[in-house]
PDB file of N, CA, C and O in Angstrom:
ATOM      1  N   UNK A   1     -28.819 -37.977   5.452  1.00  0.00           N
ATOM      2  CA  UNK A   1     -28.011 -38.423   4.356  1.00  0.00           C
ATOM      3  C   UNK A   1     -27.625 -37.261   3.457  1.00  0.00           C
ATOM      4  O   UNK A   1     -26.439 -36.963   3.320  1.00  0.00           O
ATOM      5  N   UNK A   2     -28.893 -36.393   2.651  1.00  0.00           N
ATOM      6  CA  UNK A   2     -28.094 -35.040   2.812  1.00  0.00           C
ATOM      7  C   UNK A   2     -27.110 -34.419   3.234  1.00  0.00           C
ATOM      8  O   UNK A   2     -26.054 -34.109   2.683  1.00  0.00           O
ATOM      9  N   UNK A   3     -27.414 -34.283   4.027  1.00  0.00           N
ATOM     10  CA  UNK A   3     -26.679 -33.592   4.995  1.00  0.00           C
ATOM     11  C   UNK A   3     -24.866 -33.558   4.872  1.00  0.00           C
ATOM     12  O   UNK A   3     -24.044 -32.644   4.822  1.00  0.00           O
ATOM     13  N   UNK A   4     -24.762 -35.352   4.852  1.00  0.00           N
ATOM     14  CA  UNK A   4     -23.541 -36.064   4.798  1.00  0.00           C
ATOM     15  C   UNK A   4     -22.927 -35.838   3.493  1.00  0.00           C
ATOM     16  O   UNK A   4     -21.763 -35.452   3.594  1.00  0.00           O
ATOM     17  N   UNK A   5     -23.300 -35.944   2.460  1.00  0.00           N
ATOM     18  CA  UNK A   5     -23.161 -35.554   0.645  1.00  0.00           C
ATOM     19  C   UNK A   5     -22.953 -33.833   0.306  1.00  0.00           C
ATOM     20  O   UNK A   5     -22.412 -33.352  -0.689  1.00  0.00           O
ATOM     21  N   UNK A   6     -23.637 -33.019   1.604  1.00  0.00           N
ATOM     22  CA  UNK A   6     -23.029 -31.461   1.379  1.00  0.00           C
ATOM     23  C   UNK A   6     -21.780 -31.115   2.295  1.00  0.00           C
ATOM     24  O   UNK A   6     -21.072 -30.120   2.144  1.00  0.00           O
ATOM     25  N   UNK A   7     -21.608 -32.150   3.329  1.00  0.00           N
ATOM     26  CA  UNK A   7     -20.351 -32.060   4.040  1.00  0.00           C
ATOM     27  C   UNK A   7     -19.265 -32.413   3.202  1.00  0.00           C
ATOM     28  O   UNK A   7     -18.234 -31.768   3.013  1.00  0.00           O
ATOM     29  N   UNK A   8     -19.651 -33.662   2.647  1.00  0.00           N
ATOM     30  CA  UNK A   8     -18.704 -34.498   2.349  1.00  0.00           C
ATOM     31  C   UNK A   8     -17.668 -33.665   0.942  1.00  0.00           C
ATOM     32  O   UNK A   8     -16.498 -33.765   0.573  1.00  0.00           O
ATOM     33  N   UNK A   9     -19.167 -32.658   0.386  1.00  0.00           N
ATOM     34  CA  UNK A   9     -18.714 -31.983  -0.924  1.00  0.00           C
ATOM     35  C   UNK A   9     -17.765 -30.885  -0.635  1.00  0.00           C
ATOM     36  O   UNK A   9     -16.648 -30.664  -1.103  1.00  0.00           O
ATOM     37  N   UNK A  10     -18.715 -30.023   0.555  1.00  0.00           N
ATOM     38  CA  UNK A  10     -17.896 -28.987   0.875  1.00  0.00           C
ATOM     39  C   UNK A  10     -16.493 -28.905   1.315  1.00  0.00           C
ATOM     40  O   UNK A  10     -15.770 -27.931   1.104  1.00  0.00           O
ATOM     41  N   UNK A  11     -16.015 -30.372   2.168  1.00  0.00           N
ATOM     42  CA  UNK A  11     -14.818 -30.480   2.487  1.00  0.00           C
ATOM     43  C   UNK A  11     -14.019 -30.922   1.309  1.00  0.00           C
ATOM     44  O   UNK A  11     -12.809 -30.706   1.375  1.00  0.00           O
ATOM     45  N   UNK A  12     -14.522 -31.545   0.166  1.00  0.00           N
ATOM     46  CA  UNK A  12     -13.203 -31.659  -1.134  1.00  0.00           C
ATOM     47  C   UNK A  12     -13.735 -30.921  -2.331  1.00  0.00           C
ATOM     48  O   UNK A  12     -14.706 -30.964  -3.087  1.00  0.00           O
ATOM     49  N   UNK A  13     -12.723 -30.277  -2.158  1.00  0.00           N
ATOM     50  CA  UNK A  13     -12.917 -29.064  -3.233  1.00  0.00           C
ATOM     51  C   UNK A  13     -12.056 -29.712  -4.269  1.00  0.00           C
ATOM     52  O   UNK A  13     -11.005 -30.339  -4.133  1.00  0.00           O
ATOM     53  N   UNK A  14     -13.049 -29.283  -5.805  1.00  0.00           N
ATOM     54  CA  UNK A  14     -12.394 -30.027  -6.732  1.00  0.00           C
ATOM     55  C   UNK A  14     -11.997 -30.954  -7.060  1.00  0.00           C
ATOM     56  O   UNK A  14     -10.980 -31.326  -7.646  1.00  0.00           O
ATOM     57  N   UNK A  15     -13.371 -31.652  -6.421  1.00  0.00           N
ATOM     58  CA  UNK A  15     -13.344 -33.112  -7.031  1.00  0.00           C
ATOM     59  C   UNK A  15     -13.527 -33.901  -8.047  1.00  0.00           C
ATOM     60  O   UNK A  15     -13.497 -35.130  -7.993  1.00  0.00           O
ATOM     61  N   UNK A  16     -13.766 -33.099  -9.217  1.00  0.00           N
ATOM     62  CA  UNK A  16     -13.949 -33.563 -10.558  1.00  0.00           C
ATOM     63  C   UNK A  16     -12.598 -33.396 -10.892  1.00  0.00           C
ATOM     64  O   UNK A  16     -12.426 -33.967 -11.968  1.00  0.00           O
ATOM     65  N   UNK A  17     -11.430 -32.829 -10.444  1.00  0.00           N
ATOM     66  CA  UNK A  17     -10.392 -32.683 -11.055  1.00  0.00           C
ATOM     67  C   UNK A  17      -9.281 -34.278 -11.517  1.00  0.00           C
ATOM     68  O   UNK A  17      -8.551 -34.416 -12.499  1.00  0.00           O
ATOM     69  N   UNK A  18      -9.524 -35.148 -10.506  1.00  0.00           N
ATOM     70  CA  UNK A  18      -9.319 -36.373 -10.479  1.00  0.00           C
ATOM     71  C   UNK A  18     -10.281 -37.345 -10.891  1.00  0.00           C
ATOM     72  O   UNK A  18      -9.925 -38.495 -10.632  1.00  0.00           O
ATOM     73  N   UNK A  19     -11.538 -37.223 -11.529  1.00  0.00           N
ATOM     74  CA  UNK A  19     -12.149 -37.955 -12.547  1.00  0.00           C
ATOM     75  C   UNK A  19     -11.704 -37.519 -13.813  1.00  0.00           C
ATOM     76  O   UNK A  19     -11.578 -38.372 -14.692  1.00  0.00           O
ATOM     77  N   UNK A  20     -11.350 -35.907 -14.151  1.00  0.00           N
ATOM     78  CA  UNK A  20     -11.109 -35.473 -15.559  1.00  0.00           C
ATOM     79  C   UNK A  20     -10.033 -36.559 -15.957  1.00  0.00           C
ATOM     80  O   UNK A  20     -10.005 -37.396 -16.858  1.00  0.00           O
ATOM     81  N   UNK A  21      -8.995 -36.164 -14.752  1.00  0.00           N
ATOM     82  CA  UNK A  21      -7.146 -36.878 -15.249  1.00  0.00           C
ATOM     83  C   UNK A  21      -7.968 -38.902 -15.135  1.00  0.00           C
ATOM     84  O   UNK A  21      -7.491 -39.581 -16.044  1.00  0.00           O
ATOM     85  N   UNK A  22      -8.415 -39.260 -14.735  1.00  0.00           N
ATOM     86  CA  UNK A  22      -8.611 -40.870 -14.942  1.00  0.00           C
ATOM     87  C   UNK A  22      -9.413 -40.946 -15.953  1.00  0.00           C
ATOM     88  O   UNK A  22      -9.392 -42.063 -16.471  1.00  0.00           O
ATOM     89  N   UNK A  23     -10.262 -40.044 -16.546  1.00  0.00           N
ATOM     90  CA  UNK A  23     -10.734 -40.405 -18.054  1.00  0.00           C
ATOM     91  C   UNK A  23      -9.610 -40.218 -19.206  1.00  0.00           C
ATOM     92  O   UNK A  23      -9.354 -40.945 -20.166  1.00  0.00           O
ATOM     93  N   UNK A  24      -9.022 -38.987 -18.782  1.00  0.00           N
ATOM     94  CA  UNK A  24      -7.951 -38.626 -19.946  1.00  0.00           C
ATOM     95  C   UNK A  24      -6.713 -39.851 -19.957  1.00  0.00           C
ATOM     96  O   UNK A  24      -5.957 -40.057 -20.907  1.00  0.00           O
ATOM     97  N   UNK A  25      -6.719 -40.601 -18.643  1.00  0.00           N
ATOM     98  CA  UNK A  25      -5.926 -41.931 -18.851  1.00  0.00           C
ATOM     99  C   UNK A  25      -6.203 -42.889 -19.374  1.00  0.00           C
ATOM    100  O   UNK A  25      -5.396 -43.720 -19.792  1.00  0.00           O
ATOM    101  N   UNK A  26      -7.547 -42.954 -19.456  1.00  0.00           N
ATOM    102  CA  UNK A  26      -7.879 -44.385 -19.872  1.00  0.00           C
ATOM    103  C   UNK A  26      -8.202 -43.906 -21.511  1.00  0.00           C
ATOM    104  O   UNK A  26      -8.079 -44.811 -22.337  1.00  0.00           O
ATOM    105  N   UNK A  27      -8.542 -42.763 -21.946  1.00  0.00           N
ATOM    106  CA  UNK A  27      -8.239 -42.742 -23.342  1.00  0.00           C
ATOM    107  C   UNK A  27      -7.167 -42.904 -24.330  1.00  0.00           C
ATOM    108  O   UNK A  27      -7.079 -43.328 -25.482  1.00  0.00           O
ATOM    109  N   UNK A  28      -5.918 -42.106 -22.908  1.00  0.00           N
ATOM    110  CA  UNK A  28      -4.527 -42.470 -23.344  1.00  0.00           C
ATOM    111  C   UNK A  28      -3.939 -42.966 -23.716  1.00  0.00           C
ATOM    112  O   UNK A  28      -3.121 -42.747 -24.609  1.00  0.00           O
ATOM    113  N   UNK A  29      -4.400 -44.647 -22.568  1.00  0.00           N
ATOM    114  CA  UNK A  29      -3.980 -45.938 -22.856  1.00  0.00           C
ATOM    115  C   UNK A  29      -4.283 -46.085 -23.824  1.00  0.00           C
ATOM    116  O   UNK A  29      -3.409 -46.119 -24.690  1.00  0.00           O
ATOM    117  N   UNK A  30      -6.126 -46.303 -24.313  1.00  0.00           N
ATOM    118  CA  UNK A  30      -6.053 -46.651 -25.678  1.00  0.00           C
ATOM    119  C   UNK A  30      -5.713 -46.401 -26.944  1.00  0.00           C
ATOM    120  O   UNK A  30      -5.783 -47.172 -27.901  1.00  0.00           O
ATOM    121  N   UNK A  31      -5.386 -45.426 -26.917  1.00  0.00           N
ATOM    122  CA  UNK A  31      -4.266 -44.443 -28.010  1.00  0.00           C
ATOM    123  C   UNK A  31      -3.138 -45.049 -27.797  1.00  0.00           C
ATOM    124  O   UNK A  31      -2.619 -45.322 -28.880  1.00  0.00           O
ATOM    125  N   UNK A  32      -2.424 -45.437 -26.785  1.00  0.00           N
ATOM    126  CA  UNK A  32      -1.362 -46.140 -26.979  1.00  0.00           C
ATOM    127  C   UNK A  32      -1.209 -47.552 -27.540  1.00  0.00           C
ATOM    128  O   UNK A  32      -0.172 -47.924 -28.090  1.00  0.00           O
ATOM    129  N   UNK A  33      -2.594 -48.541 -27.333  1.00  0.00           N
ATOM    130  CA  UNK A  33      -2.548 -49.824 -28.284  1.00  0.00           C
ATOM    131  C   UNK A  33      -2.621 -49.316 -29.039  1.00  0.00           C
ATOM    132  O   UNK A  33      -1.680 -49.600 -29.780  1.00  0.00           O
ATOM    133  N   UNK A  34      -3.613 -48.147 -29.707  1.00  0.00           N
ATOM    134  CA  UNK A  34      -3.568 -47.979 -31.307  1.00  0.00           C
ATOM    135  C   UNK A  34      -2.161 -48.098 -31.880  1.00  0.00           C
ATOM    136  O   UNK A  34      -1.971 -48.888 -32.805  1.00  0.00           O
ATOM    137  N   UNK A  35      -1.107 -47.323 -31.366  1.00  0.00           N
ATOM    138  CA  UNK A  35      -0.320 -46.686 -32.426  1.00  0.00           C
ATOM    139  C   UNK A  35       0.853 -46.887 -31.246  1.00  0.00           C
ATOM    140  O   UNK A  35       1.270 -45.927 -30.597  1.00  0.00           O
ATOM    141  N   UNK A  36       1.510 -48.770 -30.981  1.00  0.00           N
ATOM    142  CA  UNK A  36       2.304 -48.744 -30.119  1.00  0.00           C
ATOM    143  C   UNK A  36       3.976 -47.755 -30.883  1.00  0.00           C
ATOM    144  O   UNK A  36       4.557 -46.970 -30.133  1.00  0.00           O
ATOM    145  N   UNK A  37       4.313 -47.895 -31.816  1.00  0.00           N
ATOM    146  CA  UNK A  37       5.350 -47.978 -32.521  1.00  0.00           C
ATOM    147  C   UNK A  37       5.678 -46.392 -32.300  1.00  0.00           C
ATOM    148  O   UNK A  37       6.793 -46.085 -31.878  1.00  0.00           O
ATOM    149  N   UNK A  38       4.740 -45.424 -32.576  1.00  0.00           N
ATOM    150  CA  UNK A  38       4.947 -44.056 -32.005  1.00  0.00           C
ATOM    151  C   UNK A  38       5.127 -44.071 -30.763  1.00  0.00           C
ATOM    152  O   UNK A  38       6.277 -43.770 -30.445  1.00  0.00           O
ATOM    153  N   UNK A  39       4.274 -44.359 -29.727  1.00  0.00           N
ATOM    154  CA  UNK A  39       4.208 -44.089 -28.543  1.00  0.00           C
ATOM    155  C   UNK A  39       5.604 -44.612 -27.942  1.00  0.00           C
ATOM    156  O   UNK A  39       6.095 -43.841 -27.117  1.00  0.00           O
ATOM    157  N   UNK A  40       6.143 -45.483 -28.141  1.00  0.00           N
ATOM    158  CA  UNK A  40       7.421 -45.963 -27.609  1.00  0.00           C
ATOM    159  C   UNK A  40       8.872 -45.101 -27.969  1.00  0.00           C
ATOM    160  O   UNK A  40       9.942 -45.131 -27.361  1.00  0.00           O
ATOM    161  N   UNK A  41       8.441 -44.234 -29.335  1.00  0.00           N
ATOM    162  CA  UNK A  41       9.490 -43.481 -29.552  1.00  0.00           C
ATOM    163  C   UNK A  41       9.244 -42.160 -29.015  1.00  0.00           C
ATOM    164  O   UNK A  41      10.230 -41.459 -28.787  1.00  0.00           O
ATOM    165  N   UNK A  42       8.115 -41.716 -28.781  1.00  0.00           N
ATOM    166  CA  UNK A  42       7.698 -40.589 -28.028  1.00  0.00           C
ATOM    167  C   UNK A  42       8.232 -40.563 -26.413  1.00  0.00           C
ATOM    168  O   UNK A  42       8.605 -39.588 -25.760  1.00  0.00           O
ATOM    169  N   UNK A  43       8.111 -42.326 -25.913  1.00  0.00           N
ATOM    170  CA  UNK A  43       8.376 -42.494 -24.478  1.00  0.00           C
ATOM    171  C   UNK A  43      10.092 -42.495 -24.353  1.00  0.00           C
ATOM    172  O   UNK A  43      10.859 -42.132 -23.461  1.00  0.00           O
ATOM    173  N   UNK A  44      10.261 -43.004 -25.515  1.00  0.00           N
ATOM    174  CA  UNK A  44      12.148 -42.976 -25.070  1.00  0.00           C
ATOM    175  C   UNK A  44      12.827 -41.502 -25.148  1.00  0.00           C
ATOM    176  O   UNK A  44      13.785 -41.068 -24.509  1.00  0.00           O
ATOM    177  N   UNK A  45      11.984 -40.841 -26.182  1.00  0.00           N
ATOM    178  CA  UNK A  45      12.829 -39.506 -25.932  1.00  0.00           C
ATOM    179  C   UNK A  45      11.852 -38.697 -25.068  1.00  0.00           C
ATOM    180  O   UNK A  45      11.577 -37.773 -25.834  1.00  0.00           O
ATOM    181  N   UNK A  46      11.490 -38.585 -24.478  1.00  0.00           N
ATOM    182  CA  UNK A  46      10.671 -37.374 -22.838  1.00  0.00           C
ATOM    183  C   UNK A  46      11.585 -38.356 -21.622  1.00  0.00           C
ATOM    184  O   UNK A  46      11.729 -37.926 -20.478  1.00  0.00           O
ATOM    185  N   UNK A  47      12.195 -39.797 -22.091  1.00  0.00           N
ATOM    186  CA  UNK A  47      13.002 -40.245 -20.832  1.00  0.00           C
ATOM    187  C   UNK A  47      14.183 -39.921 -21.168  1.00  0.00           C
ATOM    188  O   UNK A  47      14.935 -40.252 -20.252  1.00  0.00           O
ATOM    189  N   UNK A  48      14.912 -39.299 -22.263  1.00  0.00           N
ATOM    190  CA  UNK A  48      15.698 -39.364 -22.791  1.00  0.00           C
ATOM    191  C   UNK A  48      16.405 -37.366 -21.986  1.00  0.00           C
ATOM    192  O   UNK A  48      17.304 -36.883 -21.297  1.00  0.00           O
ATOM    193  N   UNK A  49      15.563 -37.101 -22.516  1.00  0.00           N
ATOM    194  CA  UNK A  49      15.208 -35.431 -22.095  1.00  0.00           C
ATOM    195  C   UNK A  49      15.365 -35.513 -21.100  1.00  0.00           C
ATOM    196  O   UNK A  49      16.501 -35.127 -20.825  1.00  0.00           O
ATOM    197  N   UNK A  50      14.438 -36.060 -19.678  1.00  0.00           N
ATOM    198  CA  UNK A  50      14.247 -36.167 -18.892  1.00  0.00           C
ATOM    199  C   UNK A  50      15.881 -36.622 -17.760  1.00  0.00           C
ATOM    200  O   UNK A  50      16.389 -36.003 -16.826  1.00  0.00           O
ATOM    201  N   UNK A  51      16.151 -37.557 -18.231  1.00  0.00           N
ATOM    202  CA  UNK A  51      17.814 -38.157 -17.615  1.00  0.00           C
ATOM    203  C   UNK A  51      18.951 -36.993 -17.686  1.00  0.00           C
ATOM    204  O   UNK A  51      19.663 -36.602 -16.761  1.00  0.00           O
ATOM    205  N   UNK A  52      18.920 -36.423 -19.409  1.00  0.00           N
ATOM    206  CA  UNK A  52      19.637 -34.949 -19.287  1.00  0.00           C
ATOM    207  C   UNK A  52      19.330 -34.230 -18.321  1.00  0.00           C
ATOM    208  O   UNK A  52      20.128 -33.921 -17.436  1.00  0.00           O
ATOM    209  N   UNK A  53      17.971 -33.823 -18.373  1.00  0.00           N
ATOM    210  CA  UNK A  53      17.730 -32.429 -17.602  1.00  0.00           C
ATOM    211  C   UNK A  53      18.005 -32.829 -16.015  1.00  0.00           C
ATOM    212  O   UNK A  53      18.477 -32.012 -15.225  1.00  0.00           O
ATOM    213  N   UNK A  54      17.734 -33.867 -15.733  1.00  0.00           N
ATOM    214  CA  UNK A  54      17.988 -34.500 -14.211  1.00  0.00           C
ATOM    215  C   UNK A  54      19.482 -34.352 -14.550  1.00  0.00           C
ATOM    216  O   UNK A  54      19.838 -33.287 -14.047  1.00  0.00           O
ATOM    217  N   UNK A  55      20.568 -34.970 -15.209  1.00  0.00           N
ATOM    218  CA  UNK A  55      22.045 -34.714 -14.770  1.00  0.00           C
ATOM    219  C   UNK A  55      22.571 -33.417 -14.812  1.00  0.00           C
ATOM    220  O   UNK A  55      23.243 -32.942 -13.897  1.00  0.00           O
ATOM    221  N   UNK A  56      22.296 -32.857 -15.801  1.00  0.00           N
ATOM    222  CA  UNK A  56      22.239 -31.088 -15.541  1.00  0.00           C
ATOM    223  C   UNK A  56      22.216 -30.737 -14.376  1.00  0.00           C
ATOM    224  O   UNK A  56      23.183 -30.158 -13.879  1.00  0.00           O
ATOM    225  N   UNK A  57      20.776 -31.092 -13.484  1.00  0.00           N
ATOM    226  CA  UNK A  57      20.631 -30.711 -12.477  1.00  0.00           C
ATOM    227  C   UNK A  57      21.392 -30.551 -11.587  1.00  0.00           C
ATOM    228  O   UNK A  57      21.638 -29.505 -10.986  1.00  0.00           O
ATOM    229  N   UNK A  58      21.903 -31.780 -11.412  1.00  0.00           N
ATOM    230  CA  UNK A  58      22.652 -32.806 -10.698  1.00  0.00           C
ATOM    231  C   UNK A  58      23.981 -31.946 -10.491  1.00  0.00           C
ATOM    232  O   UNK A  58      24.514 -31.569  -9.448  1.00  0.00           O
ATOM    233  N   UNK A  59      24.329 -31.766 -11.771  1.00  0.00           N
ATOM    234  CA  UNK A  59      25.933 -31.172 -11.471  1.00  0.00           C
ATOM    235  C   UNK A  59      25.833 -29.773 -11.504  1.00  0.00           C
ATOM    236  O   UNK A  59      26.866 -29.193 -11.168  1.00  0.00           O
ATOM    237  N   UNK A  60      24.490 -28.782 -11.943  1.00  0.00           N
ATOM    238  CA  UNK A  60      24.526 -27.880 -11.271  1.00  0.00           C
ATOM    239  C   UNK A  60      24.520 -27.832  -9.410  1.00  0.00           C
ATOM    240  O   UNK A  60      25.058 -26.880  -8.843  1.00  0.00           O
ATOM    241  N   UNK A  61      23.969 -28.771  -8.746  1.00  0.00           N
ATOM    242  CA  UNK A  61      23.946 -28.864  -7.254  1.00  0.00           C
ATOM    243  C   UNK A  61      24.987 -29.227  -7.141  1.00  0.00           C
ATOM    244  O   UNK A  61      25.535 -28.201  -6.739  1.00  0.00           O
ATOM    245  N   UNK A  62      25.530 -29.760  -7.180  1.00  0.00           N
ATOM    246  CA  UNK A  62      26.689 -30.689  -6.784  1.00  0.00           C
ATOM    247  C   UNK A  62      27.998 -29.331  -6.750  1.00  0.00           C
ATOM    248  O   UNK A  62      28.701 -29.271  -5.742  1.00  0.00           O
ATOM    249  N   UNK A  63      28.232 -28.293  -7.919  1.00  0.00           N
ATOM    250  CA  UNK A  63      29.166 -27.675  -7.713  1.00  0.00           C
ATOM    251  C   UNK A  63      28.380 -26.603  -7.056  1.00  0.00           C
ATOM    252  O   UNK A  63      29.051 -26.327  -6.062  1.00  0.00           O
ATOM    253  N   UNK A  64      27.311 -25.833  -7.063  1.00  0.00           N
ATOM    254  CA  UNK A  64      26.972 -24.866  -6.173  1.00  0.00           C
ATOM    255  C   UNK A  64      27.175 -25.421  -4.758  1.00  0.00           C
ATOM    256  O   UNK A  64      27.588 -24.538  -4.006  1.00  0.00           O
ATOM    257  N   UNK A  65      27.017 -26.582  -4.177  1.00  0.00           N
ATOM    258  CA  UNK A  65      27.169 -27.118  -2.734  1.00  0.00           C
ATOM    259  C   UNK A  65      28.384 -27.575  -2.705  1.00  0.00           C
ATOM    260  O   UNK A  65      28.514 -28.578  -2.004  1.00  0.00           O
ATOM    261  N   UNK A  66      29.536 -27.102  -3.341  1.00  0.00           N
ATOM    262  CA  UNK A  66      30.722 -28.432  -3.020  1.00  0.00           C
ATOM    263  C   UNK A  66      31.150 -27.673  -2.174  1.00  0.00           C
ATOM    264  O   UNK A  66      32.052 -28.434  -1.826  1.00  0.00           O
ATOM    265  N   UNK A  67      31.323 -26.567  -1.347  1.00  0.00           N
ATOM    266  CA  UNK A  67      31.610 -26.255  -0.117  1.00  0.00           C
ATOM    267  C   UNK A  67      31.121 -26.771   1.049  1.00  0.00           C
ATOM    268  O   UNK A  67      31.837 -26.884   2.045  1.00  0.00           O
ATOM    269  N   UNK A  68      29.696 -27.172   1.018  1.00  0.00           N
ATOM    270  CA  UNK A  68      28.691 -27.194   1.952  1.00  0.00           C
ATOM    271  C   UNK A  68      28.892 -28.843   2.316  1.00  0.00           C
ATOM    272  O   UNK A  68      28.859 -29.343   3.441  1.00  0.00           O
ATOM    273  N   UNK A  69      29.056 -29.362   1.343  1.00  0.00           N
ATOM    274  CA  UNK A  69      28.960 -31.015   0.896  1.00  0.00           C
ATOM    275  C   UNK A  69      30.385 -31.821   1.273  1.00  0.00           C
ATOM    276  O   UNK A  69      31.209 -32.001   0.376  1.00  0.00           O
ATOM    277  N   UNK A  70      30.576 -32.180   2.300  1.00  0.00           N
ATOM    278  CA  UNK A  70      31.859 -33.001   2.053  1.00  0.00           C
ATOM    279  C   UNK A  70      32.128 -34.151   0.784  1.00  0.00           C
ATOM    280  O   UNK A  70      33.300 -34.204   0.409  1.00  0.00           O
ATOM    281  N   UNK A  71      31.548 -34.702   0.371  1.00  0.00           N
ATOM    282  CA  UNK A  71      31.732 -35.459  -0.826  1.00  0.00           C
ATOM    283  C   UNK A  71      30.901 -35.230  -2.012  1.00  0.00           C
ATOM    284  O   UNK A  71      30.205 -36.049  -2.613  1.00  0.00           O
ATOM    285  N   UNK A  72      31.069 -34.099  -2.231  1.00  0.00           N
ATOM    286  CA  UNK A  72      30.469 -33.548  -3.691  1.00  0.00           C
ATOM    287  C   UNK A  72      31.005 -34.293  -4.801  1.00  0.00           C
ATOM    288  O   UNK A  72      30.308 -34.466  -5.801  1.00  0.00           O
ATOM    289  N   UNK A  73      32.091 -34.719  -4.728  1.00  0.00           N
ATOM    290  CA  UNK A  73      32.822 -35.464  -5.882  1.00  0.00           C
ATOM    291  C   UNK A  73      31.658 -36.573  -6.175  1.00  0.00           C
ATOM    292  O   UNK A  73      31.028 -36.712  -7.223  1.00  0.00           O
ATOM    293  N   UNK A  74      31.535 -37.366  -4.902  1.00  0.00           N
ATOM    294  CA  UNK A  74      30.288 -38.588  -5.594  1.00  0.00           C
ATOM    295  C   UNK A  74      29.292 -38.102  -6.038  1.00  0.00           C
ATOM    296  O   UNK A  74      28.832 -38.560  -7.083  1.00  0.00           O
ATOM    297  N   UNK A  75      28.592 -36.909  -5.304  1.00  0.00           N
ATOM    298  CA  UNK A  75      27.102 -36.745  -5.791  1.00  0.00           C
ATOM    299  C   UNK A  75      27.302 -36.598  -7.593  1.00  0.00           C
ATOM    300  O   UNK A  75      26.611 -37.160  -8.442  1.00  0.00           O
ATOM    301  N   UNK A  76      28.481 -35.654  -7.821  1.00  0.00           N
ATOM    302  CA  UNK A  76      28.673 -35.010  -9.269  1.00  0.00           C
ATOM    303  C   UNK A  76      29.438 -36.523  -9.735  1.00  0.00           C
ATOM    304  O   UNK A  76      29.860 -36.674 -10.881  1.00  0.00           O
TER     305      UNK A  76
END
């Protein structure tokens, strides 16, 4: 049984790294009932940011590939 618990360790390396991130979630959450009224304005603008920086993206690819791309017009 040993044996099985130093295999089992040696083959996943850094396995506390995924208990750290599921504690730091579940504190998260509860920070988020605390104080819904922030957290919802915090969440609309990082999605807000987030949709820019994705269309940015977007139409940076879209004209670097419009040679490559037969219908670049839709992607952009």
């Amino acid at each position: 049984m040993v044996a099985f618990f130093q295999t089992f360790m040696k083959s996943i390396k850094y396995w506390y790294i995924p208990l750290i991130i599921g504690i730091l979630f579940i504190l998260i959450g509860g920070y988020v009932f605390t104080v819904p009224l922030e957290t919802y304005v915090t969440l609309s603008t990082l999605f807000s940011i987030s949709f820019i920086v994705s269309g940015l993206f977007d139409i940076f690819f879209s004209i670097q590939n419009q040679k490559i791309l037969g219908g670049w017009g839709g992607i952009l």
